[in-house]
C-alpha positions in Angstrom: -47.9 25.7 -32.8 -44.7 27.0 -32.1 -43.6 23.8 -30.9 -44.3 22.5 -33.8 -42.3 24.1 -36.0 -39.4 24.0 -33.5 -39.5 20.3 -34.0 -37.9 18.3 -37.0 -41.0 17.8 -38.6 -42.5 21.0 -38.7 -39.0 22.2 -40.0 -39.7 19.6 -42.7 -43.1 20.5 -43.4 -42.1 24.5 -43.9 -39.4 23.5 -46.1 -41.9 21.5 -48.3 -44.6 24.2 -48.1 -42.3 26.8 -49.1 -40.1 24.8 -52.1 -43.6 23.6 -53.9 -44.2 27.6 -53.6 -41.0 28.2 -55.1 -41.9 25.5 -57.6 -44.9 27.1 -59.0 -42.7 30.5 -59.2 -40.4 28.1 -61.5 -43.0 26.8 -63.7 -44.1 31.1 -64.1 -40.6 32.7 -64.9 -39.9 29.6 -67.3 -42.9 30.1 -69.4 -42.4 34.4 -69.3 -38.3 33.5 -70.6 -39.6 30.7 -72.9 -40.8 33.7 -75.1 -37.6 34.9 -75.4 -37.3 31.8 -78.0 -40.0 32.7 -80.3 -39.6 36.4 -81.2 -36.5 37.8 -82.1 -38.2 41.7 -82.1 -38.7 40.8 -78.0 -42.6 42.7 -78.1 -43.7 39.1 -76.7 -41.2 39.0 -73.7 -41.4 42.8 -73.3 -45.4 42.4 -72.8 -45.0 39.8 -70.5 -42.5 41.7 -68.1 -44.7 44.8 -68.9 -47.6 42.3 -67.0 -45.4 41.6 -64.2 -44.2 44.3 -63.3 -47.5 45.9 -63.3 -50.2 43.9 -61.9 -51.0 44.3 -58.9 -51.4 40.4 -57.6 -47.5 40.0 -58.9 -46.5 42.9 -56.8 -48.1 41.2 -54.1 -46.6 38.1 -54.6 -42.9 39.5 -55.0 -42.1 39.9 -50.9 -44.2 36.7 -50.6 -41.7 35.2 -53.0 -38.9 36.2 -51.5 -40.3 35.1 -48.1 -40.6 32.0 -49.4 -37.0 32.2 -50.3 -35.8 32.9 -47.0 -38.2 30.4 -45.2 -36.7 27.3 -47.5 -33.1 28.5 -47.1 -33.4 29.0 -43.3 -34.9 25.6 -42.8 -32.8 23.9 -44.9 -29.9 24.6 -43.3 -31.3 24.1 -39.7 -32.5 20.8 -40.9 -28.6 20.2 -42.4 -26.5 21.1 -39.1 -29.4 19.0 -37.2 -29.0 15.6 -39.4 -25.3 16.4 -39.2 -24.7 17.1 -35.0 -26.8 14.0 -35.0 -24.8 11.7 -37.0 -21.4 12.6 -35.4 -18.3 11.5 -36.7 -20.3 9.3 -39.4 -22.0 12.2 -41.0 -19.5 11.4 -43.7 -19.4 7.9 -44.1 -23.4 7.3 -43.6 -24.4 9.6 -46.6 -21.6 8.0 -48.9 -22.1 4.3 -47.8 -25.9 4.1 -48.6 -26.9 2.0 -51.4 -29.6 3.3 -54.0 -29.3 7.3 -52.3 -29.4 9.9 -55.2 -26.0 11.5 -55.2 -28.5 15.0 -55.1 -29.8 13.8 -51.9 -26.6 13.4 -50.2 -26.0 17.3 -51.7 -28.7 18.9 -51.0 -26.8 21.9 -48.6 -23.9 22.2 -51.4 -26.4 22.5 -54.2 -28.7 24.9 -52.2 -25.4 26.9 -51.5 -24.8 26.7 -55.3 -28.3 27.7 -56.3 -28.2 30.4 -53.4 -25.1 32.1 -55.4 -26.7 32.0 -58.8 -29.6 33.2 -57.8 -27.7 36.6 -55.7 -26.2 37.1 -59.7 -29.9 36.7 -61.0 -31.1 39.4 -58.8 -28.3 41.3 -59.0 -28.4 41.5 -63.0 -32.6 42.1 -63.5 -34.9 41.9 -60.5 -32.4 45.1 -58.9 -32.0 46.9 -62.5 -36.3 46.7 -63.1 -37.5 47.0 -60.2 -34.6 49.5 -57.9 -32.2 51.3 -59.7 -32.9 51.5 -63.5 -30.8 50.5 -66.2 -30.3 52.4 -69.9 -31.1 49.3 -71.9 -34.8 49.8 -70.0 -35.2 52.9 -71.8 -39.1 53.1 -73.2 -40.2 51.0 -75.9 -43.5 50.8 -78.0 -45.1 47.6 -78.3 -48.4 46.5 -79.5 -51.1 45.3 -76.7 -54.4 43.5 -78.4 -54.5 46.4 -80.7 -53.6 49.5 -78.4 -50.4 50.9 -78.7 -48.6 50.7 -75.3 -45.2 52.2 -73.8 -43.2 49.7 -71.8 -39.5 49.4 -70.8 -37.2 47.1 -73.1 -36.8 44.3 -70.6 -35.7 42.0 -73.4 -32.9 44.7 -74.3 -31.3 43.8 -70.8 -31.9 40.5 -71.0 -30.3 40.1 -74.5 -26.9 42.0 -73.3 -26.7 40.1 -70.4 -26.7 37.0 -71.7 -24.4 38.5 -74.8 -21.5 37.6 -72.2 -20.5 34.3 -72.2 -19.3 33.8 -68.4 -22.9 34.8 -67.8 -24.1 32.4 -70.4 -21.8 29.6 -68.5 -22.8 30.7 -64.8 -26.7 30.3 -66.3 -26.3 26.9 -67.2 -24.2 25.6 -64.1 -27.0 27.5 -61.8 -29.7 25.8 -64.1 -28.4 22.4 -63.7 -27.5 22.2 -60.1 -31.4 23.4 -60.2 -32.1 20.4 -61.6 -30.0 18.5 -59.6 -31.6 19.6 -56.4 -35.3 19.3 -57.6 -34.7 15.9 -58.4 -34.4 15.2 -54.4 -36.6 18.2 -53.6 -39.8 17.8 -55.9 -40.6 13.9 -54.4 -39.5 14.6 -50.8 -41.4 17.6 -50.2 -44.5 15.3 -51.2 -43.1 13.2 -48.7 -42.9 15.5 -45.8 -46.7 16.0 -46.9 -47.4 12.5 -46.0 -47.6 11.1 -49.9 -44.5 8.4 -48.7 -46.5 4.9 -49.9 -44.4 3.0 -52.3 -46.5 3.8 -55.1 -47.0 7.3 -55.0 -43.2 7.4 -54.4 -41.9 5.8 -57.4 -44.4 8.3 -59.7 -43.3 11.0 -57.5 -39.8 10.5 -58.1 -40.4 9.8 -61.9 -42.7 13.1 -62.4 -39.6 14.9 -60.6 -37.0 14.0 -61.9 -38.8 14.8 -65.7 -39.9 18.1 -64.1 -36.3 19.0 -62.9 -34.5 18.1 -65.7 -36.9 20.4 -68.3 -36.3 23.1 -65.7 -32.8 22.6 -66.3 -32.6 22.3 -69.4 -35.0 25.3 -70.2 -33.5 27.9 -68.8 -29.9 26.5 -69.9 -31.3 26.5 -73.4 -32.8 29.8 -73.4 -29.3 31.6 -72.1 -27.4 29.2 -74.7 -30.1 30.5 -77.7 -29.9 34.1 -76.6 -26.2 33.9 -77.1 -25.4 32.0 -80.2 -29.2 32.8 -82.1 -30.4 36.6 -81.1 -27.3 38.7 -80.5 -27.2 42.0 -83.1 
């Protein structure tokens, strides 16, 4: 086993287990921020975070997330400085020179360094504030639960004055779309690594990708642009 994942393939295969992980965690924390769209009062956003902060399968899947983090960063950039010590002094011009390559494909390390940054901000600014240290914008709020009255803290309130900056509001949307950028690589070739690499299922791969990357993107882009032109006080 542990030859395995020593070799190039097993490196592959982690890095494809743990980015369609870090997919699905995508697909969650755009659906929670979506509902910063849809209610200006922020009881629908608040409720949400109220759910994942407290249940207990989240709070399990937190260091599992971050885990999955590390594992796709670490093997990403073994599986960089490999293809590179093994193309020499044409690790350059091979990348470059190849016809029908996605320009995200020959970019993977700088947008994975790019995302890697944004995502230190991200953490910095709310996972750090509501889950470590506290913030007064979290102070205790009242919203209502399927009828029952129920004290949370004002997540949206922190999320609303962040993005009331605009440098945040323009780091968001660069991190969003060199998010995009890289899933539209990431998404097919992890299916790859999986052994899905028949010409068929390639092509719809690459399509389903590409359309999953770019609302990805353009989600979270659109909900920092929204919060800062559409729900500021």
């Amino acid at each position: 086993m542990s030859n395995l994942l020593c070799s190039s393939i097993g490196k592959k295969l982690l890095m494809s287990l743990s980015g369609l992980f870090l997919v699905t965690f995508l697909v969650i924390h755009l659906t929670v921020n979506s509902l910063l769209l849809f209610d200006e009062s922020g009881d629908l956003f608040n409720a949400a975070a109220h759910f994942m902060a407290t249940n207990p399968l989240i709070r399990i899947m937190e260091p599992l997330l971050g885990l999955g983090f590390f594992v796709h960063i670490l093997y990403g950039s073994l599986l960089t400085a490999q293809n590179n010590k093994a193309r020499g002094n044409d690790k350059y011009d091979s990348g470059n020179k190849t016809k029908d390559v996605m320009w995200a494909s020959k970019n993977m390390w700088v947008l994975g360094l790019t995302i890697f940054a944004f995502l230190v901000v991200h953490v910095w600014q709310f996972w750090v504030k509501m889950r470590l240290t506290g913030d007064p914008l979290l102070d205790h709020t009242h919203i209502d639960v399927a009828g029952v009255e129920t004290q949370v803290e004002n997540s949206y309130a922190l999320v609303n004055a962040t993005f009331s900056q605009l440098w945040v509001v323009i780091l968001y949307v660069l991190g969003s779309l060199g998010l995009a950028l890289h899933l539209t690589h990431g998404f097919w070739s992890a299916f790859q690594s999986l052994g899905a690499s028949n010409n068929i299922w390639r092509k719809r791969l690459t399509v389903v990708g590409v359309i999953f990357a770019w609302v990805v993107g353009i989600g979270f882009s659109v909900i920092a642009i929204a919060q800062f032109l559409f729900f500021q006080s």
